[in-house]
DRENMISE-546032 format. One record per residue (C-alpha): residue number from 0; residue in three letters; x, y, z. Coordinates in Angstrom, 2 decimals. Example, Ala and Ser with C-alpha at 12.3 -4.5 7.8 and 13.67 -1.06 7.14 Angstrom:
DRENMISE-546032
seq=0, type=ALA, x=12.30, y=-4.50, z=7.80
seq=1, type=SER, x=13.67, y=-1.06, z=7.14
This chain:
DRENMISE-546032
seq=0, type=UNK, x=-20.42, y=-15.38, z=8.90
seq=1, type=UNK, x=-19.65, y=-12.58, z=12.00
seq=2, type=UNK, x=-20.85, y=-9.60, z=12.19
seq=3, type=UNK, x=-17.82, y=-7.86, z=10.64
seq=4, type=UNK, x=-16.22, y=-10.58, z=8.11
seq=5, type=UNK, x=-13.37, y=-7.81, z=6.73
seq=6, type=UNK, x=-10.62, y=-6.18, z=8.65
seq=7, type=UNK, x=-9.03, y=-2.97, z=6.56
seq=8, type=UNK, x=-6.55, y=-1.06, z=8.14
seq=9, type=UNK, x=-4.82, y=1.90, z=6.59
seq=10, type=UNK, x=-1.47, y=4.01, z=7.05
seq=11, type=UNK, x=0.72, y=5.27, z=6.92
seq=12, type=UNK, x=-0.01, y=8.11, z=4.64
seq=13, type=UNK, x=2.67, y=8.11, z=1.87
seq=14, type=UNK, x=2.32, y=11.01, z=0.03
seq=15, type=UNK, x=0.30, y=14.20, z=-0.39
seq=16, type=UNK, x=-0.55, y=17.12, z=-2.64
seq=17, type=UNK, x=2.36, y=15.54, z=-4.34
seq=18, type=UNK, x=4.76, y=15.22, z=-1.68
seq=19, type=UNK, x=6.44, y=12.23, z=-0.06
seq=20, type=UNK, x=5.94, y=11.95, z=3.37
seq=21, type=UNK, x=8.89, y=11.51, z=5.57
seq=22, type=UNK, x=8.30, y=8.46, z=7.33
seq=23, type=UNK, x=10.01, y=7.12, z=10.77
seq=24, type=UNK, x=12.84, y=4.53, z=10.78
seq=25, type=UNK, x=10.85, y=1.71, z=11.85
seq=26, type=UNK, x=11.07, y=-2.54, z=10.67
seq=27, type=UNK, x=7.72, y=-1.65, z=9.70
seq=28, type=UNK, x=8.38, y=0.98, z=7.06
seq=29, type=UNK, x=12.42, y=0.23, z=6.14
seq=30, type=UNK, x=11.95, y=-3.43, z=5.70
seq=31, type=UNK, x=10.74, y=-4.96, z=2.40
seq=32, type=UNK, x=6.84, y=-6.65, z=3.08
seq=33, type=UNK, x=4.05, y=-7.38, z=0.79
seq=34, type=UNK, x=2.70, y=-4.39, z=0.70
seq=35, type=UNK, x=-0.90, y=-2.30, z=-0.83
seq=36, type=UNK, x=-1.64, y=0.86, z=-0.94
seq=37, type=UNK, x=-4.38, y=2.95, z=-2.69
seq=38, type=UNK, x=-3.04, y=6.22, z=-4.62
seq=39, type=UNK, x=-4.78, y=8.70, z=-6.56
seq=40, type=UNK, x=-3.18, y=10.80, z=-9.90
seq=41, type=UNK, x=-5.28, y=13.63, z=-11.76
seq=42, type=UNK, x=-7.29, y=11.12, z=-12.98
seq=43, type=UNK, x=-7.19, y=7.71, z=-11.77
seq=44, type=UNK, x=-7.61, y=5.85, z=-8.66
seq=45, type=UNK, x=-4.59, y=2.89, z=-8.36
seq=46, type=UNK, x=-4.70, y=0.31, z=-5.95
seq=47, type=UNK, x=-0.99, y=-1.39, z=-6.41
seq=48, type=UNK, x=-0.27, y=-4.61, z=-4.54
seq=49, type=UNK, x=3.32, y=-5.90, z=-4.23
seq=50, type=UNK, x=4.09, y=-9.36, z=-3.90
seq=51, type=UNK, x=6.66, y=-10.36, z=-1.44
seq=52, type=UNK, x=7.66, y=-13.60, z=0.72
seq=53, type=UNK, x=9.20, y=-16.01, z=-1.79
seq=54, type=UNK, x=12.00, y=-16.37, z=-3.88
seq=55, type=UNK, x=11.18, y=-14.53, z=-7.15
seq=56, type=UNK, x=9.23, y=-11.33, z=-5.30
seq=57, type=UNK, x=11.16, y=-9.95, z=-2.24
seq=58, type=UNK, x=8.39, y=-7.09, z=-1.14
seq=59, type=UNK, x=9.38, y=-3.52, z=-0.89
seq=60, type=UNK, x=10.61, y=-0.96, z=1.74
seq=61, type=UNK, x=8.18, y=2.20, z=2.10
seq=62, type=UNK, x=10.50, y=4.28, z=0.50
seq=63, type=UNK, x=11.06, y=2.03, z=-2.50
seq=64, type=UNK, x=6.96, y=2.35, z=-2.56
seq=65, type=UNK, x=7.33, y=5.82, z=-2.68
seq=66, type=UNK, x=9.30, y=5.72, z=-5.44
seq=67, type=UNK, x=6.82, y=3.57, z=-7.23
seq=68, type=UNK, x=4.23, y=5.97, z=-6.66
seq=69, type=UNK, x=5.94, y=9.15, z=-7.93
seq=70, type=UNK, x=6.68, y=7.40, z=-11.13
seq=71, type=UNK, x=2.72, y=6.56, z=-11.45
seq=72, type=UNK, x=2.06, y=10.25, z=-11.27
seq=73, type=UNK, x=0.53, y=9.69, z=-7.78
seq=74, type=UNK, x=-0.34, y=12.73, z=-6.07
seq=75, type=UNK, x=-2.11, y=11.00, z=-2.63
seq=76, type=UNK, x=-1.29, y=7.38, z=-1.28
seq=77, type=UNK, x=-1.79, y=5.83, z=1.70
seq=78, type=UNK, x=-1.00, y=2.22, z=2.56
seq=79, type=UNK, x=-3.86, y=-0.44, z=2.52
seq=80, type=UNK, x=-3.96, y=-4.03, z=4.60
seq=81, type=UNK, x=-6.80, y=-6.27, z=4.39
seq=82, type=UNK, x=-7.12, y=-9.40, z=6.61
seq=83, type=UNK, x=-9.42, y=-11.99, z=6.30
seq=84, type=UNK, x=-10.68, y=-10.57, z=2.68
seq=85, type=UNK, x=-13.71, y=-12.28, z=1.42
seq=86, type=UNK, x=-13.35, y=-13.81, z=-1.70
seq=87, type=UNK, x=-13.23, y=-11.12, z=-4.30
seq=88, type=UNK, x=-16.11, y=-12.52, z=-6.24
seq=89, type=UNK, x=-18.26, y=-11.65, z=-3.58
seq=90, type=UNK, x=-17.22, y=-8.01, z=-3.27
């Protein structure tokens, strides 16, 4: 095993204190990915993954994530990648 098995990176920040954040035309954010992010309501922490890559789930654009997110009653978000994820069992 090496020294740091997991890799998480994080951003952009989606929304806060309610608010969608205006993000930048980019491929990175207008383009539909897999895609995770981590969002918080009054009450509950969600961490939503979307599939993406094959023929029955096509990802999602940032702004269709958004979307997502102010239907859950999100009121902070901010995308989530892991690489190299250790099995969860192990977590």
């Amino acid at each position: 095993m090496t020294k740091y098995p997991n890799i998480l990176e994080s951003g952009p920040l989606l929304m806060i204190d309610g608010q969608n954040i205006t993000l930048s035309a980019t491929p990175f954010n207008d383009n539909r990915h897999p895609r995770s992010c981590v969002c918080l309501t009054d009450t509950d922490i969600i961490i939503l993954a979307v599939d993406g890559r094959n023929a029955q789930a096509q990802g999602m654009n940032l702004g269709e994530l958004s979307s997502i997110l102010t239907w859950l009653k999100c009121t902070s978000a901010l995308i989530s990648m892991v690489v190299d994820l250790l099995p969860l069992y192990r977590w």
